[in-house]
C-alpha positions, 0 to 999 in steps of 0.5 A: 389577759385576765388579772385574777388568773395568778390568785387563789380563790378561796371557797367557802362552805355552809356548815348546815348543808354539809351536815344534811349532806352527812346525814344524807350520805349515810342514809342512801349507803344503808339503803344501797346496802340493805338492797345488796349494792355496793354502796361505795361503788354506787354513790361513785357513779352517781356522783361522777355522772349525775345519774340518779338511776345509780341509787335505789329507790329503797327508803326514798334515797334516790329522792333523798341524794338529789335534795344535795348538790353533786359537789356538796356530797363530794365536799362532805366525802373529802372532808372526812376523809381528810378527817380520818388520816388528819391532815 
């Protein structure tokens, strides 16, 4: 058995992308607004299957959400959020 499998691994992040990813984010969500989606509900499937088809092609945000990786705009979301209620 692996001996590594009781310790914690820690993960790091890259403050420079998790800004691109910021900007990103709120560029596809006025996007998806602007073409009358919900833009909460959008970026959840995007980001649960991968499928791009869930983004507009409106100002290029489709283009724009895949220059990120799924788990970074996940990242960036829960940083928020864990922000917002201070934990």
């Amino acid at each position: 058995m692996d001996s590594n499998v009781n310790n914690t691994a820690k993960f790091d992040y890259n403050m420079e992308s998790l800004n691109e990813a910021r900007e990103i984010i709120a560029q596809v969500y006025q996007s998806l607004k602007e073409k009358g989606y919900n833009p909460n509900n959008q970026l959840i499937g995007y980001i649960l299957s991968g499928d791009p088809t869930y983004i507009t092609n409106h100002n290029n945000a489709r283009s724009l959400i895949r220059k990120i990786e799924r788990d970074e705009l996940l990242e960036e979301i829960l940083n928020v959020y864990l922000d917002v209620i201070d934990l």
